[in-house]
C-alpha positions as CSV (number, residue, x, y, z in Angstrom):
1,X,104.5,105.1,99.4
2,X,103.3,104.1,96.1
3,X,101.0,101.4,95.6
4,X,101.8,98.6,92.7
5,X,99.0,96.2,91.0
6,X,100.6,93.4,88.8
7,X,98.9,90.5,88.2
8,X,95.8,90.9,89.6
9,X,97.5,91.8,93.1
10,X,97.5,94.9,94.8
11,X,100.5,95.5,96.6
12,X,101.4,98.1,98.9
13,X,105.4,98.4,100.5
14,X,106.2,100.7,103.0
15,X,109.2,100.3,105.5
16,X,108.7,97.2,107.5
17,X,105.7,96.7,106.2
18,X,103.9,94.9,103.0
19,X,100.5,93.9,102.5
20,X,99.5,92.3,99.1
21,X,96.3,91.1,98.1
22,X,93.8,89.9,95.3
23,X,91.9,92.5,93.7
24,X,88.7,92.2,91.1
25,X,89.7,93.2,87.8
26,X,87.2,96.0,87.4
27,X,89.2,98.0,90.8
28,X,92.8,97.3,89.3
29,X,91.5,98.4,85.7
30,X,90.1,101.8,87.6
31,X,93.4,102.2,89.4
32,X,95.4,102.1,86.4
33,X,92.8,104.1,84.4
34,X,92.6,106.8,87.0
35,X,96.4,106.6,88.1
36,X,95.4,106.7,91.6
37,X,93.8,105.4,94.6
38,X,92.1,106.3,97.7
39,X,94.0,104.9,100.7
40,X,92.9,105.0,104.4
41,X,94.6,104.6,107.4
42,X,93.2,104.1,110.8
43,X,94.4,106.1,113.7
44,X,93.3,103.5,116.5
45,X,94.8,100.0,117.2
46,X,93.5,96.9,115.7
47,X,92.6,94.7,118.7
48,X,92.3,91.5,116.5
49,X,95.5,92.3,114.6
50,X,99.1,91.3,115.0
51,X,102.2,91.2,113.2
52,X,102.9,88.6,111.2
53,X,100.1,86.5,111.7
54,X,97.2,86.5,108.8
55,X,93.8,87.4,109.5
56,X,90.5,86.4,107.5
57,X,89.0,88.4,105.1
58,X,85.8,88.4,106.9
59,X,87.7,90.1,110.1
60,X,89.3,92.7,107.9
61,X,86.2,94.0,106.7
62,X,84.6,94.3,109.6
63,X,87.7,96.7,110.9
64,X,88.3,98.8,108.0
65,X,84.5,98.9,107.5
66,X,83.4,100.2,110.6
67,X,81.8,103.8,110.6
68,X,84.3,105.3,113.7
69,X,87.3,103.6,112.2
70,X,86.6,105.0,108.8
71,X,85.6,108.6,110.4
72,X,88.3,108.5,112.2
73,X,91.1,107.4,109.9
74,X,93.8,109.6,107.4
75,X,92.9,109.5,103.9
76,X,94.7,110.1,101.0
77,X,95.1,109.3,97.3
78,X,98.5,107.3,96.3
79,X,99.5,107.7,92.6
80,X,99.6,104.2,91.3
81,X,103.3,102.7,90.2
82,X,103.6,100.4,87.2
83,X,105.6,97.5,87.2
84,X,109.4,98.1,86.9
């Protein structure tokens, strides 16, 4: 699992899975200065999430900002890919 940023999207491909995304200049700049990025995962089910179907921004935030979901996630650091 390697995450790719290519203009101005972060995008991140696992099996059966990809999740892409706008990202600010400044954090895809760091990422490709560093080679590297800090990724969590949480370990508890999403209530408001399902597959295929596209939540807000907002809602997101919430989740992945959340002090247990955070403490309670599997972090790691992903060297970054370049485009092919």
């Amino acid at each position: 699992m390697k995450p790719l940023f290519q203009a101005g999207q972060a995008v991140l491909t696992l099996p059966h899975f990809t999740a892409q995304y706008p990202a600010p200049p400044e954090w895809l700049a760091t990422a490709h200065e560093r080679g590297e990025v800090h990724a969590m995962s949480a370990t508890r089910p999403w209530p408001q999430g399902a597959p295929g179907r596209p939540v807000s921004e907002e809602l997101l935030r919430s989740f992945a900002g959340d002090k247990e979901v955070i403490m309670t996630s599997a972090h790691c650091v992903l060297p970054v890919r370049s485009p092919a």
